[in-house]
mmCIF file of the N, C-alpha and C atoms, coordinates in Angstrom:
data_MODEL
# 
_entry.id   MODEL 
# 
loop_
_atom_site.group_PDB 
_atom_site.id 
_atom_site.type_symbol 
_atom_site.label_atom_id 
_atom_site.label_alt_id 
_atom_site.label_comp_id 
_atom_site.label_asym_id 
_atom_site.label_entity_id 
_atom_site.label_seq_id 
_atom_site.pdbx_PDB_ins_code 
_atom_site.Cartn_x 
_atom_site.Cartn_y 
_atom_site.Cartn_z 
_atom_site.occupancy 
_atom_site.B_iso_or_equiv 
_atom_site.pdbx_formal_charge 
_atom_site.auth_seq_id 
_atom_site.auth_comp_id 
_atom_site.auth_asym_id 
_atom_site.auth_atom_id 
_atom_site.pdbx_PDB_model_num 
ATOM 1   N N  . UNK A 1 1  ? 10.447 -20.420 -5.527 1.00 0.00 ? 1  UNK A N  1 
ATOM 2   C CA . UNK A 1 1  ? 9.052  -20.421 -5.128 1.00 0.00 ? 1  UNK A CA 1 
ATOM 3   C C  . UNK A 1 1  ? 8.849  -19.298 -4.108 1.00 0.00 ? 1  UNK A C  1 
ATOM 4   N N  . UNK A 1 2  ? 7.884  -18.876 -4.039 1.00 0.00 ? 2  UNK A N  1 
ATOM 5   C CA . UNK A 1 2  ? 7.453  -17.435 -3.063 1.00 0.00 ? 2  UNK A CA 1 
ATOM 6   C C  . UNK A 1 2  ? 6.340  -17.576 -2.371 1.00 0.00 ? 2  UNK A C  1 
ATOM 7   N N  . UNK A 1 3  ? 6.601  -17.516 -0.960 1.00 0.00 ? 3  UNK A N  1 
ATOM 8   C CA . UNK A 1 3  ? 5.128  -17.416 -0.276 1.00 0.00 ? 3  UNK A CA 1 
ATOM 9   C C  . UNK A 1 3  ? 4.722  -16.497 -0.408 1.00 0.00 ? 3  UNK A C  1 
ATOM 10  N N  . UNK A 1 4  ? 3.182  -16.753 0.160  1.00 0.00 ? 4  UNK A N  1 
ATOM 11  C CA . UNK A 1 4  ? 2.425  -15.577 0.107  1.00 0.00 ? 4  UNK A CA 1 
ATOM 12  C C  . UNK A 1 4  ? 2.692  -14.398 0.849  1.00 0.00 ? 4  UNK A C  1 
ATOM 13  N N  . UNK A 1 5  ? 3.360  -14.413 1.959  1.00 0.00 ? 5  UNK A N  1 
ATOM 14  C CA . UNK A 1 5  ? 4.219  -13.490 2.724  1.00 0.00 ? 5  UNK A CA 1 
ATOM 15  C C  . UNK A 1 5  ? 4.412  -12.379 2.036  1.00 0.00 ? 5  UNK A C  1 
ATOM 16  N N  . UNK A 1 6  ? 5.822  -13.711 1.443  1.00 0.00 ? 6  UNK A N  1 
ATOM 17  C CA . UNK A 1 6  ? 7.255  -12.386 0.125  1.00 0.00 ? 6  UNK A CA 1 
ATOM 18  C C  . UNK A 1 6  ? 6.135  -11.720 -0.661 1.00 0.00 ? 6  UNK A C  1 
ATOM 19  N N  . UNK A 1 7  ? 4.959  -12.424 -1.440 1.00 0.00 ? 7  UNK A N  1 
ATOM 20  C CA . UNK A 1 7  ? 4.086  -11.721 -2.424 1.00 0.00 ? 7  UNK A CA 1 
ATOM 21  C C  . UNK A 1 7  ? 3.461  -10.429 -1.980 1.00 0.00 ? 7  UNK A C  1 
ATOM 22  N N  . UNK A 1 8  ? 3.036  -10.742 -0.533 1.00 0.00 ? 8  UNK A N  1 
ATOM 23  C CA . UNK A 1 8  ? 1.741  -9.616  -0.020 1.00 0.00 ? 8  UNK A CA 1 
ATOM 24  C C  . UNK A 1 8  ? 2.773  -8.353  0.009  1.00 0.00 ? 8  UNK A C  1 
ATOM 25  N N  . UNK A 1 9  ? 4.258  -8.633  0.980  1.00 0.00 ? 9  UNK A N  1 
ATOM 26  C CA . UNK A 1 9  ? 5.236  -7.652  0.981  1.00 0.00 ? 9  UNK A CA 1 
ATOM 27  C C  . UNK A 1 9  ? 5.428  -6.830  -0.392 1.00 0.00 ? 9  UNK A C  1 
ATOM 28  N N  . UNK A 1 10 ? 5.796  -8.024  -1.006 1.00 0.00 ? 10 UNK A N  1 
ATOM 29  C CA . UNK A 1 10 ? 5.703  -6.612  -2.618 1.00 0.00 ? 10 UNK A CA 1 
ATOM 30  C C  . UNK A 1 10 ? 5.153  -6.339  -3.452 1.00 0.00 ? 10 UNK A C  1 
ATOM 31  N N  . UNK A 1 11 ? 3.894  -6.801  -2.969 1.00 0.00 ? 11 UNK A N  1 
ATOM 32  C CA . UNK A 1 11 ? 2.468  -5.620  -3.209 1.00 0.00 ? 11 UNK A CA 1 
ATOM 33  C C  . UNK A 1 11 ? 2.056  -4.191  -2.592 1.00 0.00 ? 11 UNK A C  1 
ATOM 34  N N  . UNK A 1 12 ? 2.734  -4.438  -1.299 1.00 0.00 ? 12 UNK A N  1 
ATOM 35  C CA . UNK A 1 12 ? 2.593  -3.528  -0.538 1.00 0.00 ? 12 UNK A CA 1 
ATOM 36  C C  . UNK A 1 12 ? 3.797  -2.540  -0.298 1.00 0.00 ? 12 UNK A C  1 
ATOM 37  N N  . UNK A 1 13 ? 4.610  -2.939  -0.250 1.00 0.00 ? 13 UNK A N  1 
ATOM 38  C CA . UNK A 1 13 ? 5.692  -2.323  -1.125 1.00 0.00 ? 13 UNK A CA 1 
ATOM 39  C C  . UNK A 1 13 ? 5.065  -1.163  -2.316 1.00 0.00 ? 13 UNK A C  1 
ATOM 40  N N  . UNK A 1 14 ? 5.281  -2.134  -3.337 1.00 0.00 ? 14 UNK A N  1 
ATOM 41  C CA . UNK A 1 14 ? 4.332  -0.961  -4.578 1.00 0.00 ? 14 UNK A CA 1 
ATOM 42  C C  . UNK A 1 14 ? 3.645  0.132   -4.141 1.00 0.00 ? 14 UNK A C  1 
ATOM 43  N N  . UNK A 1 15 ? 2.673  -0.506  -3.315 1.00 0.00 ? 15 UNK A N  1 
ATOM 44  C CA . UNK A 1 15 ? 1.323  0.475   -3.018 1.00 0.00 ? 15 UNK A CA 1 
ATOM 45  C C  . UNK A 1 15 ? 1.931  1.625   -2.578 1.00 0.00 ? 15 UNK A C  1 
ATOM 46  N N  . UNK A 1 16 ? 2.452  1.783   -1.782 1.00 0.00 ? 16 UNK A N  1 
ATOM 47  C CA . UNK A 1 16 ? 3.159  2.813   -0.757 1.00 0.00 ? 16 UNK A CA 1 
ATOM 48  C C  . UNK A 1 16 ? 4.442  3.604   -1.165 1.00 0.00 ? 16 UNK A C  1 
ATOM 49  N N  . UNK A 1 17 ? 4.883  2.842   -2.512 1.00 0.00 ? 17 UNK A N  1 
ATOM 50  C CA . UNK A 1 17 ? 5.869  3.981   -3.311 1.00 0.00 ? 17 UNK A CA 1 
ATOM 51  C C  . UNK A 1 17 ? 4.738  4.559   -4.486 1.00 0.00 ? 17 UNK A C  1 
ATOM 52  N N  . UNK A 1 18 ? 3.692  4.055   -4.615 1.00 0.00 ? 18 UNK A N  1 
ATOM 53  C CA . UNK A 1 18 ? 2.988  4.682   -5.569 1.00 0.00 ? 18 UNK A CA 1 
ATOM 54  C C  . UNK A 1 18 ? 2.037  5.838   -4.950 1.00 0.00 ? 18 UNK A C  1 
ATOM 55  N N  . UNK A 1 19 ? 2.305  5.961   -3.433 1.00 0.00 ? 19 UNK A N  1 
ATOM 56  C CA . UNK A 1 19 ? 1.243  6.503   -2.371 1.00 0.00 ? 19 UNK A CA 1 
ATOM 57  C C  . UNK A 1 19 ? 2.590  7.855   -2.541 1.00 0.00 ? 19 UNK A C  1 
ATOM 58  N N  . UNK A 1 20 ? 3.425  7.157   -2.518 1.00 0.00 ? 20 UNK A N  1 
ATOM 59  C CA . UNK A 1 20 ? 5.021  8.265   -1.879 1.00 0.00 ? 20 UNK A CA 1 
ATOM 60  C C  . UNK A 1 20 ? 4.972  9.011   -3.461 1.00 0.00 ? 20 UNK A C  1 
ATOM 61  N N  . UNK A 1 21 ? 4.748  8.495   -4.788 1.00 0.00 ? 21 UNK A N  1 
ATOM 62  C CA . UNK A 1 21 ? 5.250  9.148   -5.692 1.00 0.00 ? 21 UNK A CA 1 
ATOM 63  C C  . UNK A 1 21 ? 3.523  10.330  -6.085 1.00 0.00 ? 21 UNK A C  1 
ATOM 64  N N  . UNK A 1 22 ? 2.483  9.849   -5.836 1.00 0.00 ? 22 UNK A N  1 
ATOM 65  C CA . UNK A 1 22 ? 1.626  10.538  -5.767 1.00 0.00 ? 22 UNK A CA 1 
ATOM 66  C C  . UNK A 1 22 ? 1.655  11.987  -4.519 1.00 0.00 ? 22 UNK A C  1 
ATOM 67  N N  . UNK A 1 23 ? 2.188  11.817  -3.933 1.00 0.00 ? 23 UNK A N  1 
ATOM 68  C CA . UNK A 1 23 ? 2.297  12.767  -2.396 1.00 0.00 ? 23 UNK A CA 1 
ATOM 69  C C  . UNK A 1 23 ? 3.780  13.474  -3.093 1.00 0.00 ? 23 UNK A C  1 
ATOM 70  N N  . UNK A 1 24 ? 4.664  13.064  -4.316 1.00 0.00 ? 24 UNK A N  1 
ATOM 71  C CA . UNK A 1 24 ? 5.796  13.819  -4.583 1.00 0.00 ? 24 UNK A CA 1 
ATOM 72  C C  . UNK A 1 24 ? 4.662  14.884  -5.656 1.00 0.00 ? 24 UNK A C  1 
ATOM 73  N N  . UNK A 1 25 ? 4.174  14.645  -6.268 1.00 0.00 ? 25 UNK A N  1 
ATOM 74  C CA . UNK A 1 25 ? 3.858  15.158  -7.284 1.00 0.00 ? 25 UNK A CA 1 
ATOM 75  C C  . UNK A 1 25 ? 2.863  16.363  -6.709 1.00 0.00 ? 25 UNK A C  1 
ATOM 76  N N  . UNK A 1 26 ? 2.017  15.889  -5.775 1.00 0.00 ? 26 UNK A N  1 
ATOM 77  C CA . UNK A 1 26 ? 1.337  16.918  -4.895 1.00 0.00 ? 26 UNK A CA 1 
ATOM 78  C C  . UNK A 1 26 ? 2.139  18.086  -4.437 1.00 0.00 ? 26 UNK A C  1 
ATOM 79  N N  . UNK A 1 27 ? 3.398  17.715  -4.232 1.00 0.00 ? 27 UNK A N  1 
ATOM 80  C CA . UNK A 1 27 ? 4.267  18.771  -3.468 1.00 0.00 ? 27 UNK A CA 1 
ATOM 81  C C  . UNK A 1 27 ? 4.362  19.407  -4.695 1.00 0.00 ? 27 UNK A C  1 
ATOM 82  N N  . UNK A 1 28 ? 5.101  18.757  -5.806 1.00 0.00 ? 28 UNK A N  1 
ATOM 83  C CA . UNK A 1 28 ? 5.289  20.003  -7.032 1.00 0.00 ? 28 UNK A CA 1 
ATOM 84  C C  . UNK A 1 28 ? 4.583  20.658  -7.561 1.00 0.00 ? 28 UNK A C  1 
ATOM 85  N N  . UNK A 1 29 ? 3.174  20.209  -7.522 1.00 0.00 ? 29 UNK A N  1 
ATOM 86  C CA . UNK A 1 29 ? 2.012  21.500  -7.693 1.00 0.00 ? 29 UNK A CA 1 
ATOM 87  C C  . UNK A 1 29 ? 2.046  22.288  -6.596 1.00 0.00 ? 29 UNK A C  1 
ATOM 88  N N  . UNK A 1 30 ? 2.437  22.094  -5.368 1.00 0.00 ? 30 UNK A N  1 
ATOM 89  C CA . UNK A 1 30 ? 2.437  23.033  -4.414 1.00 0.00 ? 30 UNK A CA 1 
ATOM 90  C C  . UNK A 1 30 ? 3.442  24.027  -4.500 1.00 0.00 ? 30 UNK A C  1 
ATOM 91  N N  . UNK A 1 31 ? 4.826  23.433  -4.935 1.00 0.00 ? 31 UNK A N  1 
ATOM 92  C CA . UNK A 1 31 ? 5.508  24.536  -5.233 1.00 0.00 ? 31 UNK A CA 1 
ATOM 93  C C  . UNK A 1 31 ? 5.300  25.233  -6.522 1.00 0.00 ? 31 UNK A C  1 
ATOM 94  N N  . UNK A 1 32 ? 4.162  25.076  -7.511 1.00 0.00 ? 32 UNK A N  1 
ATOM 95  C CA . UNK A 1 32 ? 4.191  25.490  -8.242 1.00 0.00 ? 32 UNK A CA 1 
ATOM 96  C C  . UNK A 1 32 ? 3.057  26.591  -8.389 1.00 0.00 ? 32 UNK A C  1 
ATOM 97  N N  . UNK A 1 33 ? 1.976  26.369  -7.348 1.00 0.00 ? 33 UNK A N  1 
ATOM 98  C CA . UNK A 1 33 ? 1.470  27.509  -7.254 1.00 0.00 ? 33 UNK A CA 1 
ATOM 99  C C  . UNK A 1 33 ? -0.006 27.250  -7.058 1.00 0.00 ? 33 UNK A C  1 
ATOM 100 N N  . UNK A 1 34 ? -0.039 25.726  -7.749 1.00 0.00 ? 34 UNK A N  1 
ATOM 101 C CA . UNK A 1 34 ? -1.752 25.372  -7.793 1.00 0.00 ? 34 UNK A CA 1 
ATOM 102 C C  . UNK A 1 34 ? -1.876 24.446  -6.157 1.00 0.00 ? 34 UNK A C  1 
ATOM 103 N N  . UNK A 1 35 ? -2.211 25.372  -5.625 1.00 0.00 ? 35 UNK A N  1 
ATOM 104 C CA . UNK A 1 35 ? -3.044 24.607  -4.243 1.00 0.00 ? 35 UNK A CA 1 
ATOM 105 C C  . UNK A 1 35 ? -4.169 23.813  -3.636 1.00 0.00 ? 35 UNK A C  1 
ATOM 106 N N  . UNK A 1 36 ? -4.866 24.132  -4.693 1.00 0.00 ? 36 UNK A N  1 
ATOM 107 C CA . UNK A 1 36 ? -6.164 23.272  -4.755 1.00 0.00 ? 36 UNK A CA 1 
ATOM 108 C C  . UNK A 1 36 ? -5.856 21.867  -5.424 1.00 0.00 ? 36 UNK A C  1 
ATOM 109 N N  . UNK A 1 37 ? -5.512 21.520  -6.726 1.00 0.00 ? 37 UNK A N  1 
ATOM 110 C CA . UNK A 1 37 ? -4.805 20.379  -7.217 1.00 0.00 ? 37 UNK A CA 1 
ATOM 111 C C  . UNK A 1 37 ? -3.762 19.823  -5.832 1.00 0.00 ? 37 UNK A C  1 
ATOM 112 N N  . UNK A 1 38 ? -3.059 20.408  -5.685 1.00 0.00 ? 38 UNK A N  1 
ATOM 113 C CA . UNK A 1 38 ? -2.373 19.920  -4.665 1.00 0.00 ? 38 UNK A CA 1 
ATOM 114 C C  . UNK A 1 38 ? -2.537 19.198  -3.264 1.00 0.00 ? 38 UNK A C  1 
ATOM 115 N N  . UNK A 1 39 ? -3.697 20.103  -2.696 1.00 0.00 ? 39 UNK A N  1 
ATOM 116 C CA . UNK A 1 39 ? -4.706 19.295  -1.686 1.00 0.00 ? 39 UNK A CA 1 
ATOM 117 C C  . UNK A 1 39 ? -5.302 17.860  -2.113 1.00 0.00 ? 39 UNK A C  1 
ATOM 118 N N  . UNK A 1 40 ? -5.782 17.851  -3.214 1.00 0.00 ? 40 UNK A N  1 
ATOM 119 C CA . UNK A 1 40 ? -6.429 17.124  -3.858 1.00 0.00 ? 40 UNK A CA 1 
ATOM 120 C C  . UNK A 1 40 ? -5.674 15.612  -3.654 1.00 0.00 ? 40 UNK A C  1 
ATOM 121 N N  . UNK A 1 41 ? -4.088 15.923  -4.397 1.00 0.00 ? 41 UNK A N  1 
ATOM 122 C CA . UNK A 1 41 ? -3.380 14.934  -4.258 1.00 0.00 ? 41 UNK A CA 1 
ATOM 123 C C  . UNK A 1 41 ? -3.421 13.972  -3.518 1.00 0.00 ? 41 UNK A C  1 
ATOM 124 N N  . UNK A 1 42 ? -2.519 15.358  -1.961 1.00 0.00 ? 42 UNK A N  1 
ATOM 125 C CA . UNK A 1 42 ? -2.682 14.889  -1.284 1.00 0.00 ? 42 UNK A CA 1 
ATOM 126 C C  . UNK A 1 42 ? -3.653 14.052  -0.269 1.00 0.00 ? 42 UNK A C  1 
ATOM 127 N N  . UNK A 1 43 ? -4.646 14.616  -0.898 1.00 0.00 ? 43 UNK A N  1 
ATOM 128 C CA . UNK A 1 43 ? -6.025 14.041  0.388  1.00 0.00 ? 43 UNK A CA 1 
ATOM 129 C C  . UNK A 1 43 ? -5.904 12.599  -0.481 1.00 0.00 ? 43 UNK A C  1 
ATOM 130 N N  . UNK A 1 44 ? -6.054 12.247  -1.618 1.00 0.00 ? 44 UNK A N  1 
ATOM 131 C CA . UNK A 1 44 ? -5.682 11.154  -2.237 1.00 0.00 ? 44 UNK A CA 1 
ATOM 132 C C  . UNK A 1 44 ? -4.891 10.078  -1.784 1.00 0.00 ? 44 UNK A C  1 
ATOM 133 N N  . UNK A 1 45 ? -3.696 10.803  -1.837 1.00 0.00 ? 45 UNK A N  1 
ATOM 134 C CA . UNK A 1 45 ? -2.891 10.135  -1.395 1.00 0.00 ? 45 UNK A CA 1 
ATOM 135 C C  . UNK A 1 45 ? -3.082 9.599   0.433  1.00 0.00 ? 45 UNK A C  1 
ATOM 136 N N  . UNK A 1 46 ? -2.905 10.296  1.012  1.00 0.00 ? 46 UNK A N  1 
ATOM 137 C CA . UNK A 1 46 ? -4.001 9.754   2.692  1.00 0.00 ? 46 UNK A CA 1 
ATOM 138 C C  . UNK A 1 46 ? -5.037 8.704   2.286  1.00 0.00 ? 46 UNK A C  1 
ATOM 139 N N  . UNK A 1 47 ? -5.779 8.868   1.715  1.00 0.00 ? 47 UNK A N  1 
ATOM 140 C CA . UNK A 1 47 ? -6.916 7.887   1.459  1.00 0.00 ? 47 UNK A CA 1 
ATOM 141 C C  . UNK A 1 47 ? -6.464 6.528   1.306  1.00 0.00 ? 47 UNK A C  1 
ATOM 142 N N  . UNK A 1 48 ? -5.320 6.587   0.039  1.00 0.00 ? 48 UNK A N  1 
ATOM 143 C CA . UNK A 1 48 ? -4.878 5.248   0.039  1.00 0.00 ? 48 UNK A CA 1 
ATOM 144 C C  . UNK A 1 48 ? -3.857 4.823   0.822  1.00 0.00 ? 48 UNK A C  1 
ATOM 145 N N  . UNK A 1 49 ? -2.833 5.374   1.684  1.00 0.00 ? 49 UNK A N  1 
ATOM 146 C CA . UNK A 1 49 ? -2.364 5.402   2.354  1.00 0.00 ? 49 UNK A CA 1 
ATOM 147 C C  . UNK A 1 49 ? -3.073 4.255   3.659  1.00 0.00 ? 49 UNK A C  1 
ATOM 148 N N  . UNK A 1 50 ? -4.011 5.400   4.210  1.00 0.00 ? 50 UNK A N  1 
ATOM 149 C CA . UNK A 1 50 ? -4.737 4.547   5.352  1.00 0.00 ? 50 UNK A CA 1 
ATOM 150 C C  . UNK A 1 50 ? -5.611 2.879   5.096  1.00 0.00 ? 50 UNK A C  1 
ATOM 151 N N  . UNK A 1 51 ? -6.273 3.527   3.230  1.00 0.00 ? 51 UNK A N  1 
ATOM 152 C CA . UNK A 1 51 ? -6.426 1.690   2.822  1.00 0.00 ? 51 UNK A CA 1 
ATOM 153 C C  . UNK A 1 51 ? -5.472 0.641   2.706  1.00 0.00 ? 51 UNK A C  1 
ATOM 154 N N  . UNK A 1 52 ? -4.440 1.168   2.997  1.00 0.00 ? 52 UNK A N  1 
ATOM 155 C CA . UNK A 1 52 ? -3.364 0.129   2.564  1.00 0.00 ? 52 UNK A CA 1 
ATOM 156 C C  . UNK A 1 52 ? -2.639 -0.358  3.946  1.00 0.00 ? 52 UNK A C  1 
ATOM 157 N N  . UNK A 1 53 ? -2.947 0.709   4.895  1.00 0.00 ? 53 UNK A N  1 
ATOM 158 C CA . UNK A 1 53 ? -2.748 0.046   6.187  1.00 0.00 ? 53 UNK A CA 1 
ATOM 159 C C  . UNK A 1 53 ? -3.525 -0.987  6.694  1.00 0.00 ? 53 UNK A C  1 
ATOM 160 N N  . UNK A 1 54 ? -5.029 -0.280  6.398  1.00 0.00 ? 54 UNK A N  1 
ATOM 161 C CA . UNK A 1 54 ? -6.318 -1.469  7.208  1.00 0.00 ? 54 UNK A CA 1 
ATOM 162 C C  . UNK A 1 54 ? -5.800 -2.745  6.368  1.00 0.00 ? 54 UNK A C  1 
ATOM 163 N N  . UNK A 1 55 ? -5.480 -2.524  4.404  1.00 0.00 ? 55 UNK A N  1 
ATOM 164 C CA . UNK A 1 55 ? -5.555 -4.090  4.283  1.00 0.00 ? 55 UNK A CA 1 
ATOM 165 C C  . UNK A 1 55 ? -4.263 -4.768  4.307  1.00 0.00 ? 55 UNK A C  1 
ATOM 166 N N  . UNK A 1 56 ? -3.169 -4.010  5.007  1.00 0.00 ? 56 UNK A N  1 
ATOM 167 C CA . UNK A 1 56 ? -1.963 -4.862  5.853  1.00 0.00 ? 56 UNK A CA 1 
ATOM 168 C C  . UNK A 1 56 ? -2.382 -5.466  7.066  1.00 0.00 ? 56 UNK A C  1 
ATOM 169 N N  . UNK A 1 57 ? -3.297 -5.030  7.760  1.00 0.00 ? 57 UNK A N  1 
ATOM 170 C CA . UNK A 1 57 ? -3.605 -5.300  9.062  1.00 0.00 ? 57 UNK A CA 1 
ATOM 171 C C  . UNK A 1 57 ? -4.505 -6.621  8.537  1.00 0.00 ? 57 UNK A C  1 
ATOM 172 N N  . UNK A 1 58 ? -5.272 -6.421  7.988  1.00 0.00 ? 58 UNK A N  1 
ATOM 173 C CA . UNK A 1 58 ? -6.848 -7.901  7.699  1.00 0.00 ? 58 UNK A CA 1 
ATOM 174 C C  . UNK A 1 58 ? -5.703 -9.122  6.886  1.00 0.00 ? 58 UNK A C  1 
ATOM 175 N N  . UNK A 1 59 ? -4.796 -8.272  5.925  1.00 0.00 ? 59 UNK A N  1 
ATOM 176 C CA . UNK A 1 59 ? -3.852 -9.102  5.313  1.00 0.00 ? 59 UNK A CA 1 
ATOM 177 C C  . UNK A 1 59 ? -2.717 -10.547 6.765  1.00 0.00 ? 59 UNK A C  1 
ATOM 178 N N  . UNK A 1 60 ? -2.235 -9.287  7.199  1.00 0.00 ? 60 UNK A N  1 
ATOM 179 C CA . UNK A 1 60 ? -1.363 -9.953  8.593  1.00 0.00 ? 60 UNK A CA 1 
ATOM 180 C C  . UNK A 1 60 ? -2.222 -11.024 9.193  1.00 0.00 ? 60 UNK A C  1 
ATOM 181 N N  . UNK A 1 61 ? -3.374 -10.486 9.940  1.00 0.00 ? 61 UNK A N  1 
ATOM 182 C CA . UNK A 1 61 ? -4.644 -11.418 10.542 1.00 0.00 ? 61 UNK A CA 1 
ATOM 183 C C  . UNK A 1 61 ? -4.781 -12.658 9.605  1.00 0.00 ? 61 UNK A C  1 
ATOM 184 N N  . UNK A 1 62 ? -4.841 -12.892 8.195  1.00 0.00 ? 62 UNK A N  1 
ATOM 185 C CA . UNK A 1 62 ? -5.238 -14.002 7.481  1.00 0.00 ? 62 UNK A CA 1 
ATOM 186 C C  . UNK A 1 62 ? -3.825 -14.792 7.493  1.00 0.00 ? 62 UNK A C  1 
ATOM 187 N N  . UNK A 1 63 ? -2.652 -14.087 7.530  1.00 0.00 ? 63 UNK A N  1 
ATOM 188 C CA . UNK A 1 63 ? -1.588 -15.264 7.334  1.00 0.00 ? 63 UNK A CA 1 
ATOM 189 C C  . UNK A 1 63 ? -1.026 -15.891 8.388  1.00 0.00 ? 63 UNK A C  1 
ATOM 190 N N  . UNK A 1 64 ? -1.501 -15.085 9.537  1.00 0.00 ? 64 UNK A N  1 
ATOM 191 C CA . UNK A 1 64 ? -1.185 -15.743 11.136 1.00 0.00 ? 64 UNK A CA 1 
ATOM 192 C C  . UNK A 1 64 ? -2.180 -17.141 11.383 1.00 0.00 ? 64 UNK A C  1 
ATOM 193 N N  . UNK A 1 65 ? -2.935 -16.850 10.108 1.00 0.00 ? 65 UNK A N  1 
ATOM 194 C CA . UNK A 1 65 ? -4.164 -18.546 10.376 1.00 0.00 ? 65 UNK A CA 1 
ATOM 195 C C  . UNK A 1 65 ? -3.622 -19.955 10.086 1.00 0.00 ? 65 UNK A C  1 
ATOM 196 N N  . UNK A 1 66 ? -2.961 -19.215 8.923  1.00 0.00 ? 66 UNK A N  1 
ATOM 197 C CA . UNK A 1 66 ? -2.255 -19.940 8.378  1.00 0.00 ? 66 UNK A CA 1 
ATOM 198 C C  . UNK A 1 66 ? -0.703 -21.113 9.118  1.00 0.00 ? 66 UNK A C  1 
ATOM 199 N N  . UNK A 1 67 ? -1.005 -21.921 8.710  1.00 0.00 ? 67 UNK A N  1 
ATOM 200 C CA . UNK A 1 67 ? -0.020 -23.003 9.392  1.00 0.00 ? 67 UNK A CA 1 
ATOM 201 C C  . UNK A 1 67 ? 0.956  -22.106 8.411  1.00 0.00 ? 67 UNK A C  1 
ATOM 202 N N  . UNK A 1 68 ? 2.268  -22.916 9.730  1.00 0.00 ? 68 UNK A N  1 
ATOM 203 C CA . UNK A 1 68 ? 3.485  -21.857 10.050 1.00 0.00 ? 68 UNK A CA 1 
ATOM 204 C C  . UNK A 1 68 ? 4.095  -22.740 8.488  1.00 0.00 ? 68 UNK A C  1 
ATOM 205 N N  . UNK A 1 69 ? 4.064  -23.930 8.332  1.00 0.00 ? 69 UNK A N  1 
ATOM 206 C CA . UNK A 1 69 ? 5.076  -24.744 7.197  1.00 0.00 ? 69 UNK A CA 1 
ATOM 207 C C  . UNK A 1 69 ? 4.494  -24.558 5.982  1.00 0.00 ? 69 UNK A C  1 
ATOM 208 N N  . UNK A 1 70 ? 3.349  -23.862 6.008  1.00 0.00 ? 70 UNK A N  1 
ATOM 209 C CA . UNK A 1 70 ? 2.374  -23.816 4.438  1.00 0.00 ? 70 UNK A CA 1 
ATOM 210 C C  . UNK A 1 70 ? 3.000  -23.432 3.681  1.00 0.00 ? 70 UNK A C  1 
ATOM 211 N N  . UNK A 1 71 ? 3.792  -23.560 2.548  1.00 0.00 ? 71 UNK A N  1 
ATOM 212 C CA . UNK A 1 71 ? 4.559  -22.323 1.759  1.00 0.00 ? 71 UNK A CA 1 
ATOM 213 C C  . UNK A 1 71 ? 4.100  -22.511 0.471  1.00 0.00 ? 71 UNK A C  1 
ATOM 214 N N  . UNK A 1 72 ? 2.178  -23.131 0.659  1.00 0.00 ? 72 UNK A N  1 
ATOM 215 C CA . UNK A 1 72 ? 1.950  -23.246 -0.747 1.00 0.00 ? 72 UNK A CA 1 
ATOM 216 C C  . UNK A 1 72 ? 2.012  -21.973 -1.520 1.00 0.00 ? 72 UNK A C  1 
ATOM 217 N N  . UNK A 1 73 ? 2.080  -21.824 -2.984 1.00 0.00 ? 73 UNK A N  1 
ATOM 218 C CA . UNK A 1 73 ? 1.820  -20.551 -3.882 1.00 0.00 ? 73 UNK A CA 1 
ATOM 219 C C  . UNK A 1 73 ? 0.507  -20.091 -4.360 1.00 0.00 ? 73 UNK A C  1 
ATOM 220 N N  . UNK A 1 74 ? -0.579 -20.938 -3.427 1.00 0.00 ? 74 UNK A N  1 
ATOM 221 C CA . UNK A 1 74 ? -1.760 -20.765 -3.372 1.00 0.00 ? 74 UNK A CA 1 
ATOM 222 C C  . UNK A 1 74 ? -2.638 -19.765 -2.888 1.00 0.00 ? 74 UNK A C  1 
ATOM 223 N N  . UNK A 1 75 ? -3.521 -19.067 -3.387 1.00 0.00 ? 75 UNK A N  1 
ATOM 224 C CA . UNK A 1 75 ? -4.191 -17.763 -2.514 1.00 0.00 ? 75 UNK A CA 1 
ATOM 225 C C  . UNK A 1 75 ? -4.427 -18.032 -1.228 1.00 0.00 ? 75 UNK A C  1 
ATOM 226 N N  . UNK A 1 76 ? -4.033 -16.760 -0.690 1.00 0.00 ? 76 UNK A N  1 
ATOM 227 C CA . UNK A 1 76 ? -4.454 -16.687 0.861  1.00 0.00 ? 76 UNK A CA 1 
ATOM 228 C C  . UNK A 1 76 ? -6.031 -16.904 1.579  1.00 0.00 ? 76 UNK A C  1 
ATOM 229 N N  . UNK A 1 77 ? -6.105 -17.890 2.530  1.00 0.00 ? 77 UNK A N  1 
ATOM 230 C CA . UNK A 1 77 ? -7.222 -18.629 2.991  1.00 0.00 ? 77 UNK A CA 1 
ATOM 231 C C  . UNK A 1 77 ? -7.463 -17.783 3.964  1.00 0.00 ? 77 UNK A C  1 
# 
């Protein structure tokens, strides 16, 4: 069984290797010559980056409400 914890973790997880593999690919247009695509990426990649912080932060805030023994598999309240 998995709390919502372990779940939110490897969601967020994901997010942030998919943030890391988008910001790889930016670099290889950069070394490849197209700079504008490359900005692009990257500004992309920042964007979700910083969304994925705010919704770790609102995420954290909702499970600290949460009673400490809850380990239902139920959505977060």
């Amino acid at each position: 069984m998995t709390t919502p914890a372990s779940r939110l973790l490897f969601w967020i997880r994901a997010a942030f290797l998919g943030d890391a593999a988008i910001a790889a690919f930016g670099g290889i247009l950069l070394a490849l010559g197209s700079e504008g695509p490359a900005i692009a990426c990257f500004g992309f990649a920042l964007v979700r980056a910083v969304l994925g912080v705010v919704a770790l932060l609102i995420a954290v805030r909702v499970l600290d409400r949460r009673h400490p023994n809850d380990d239902r598999p139920s959505s977060v309240r």
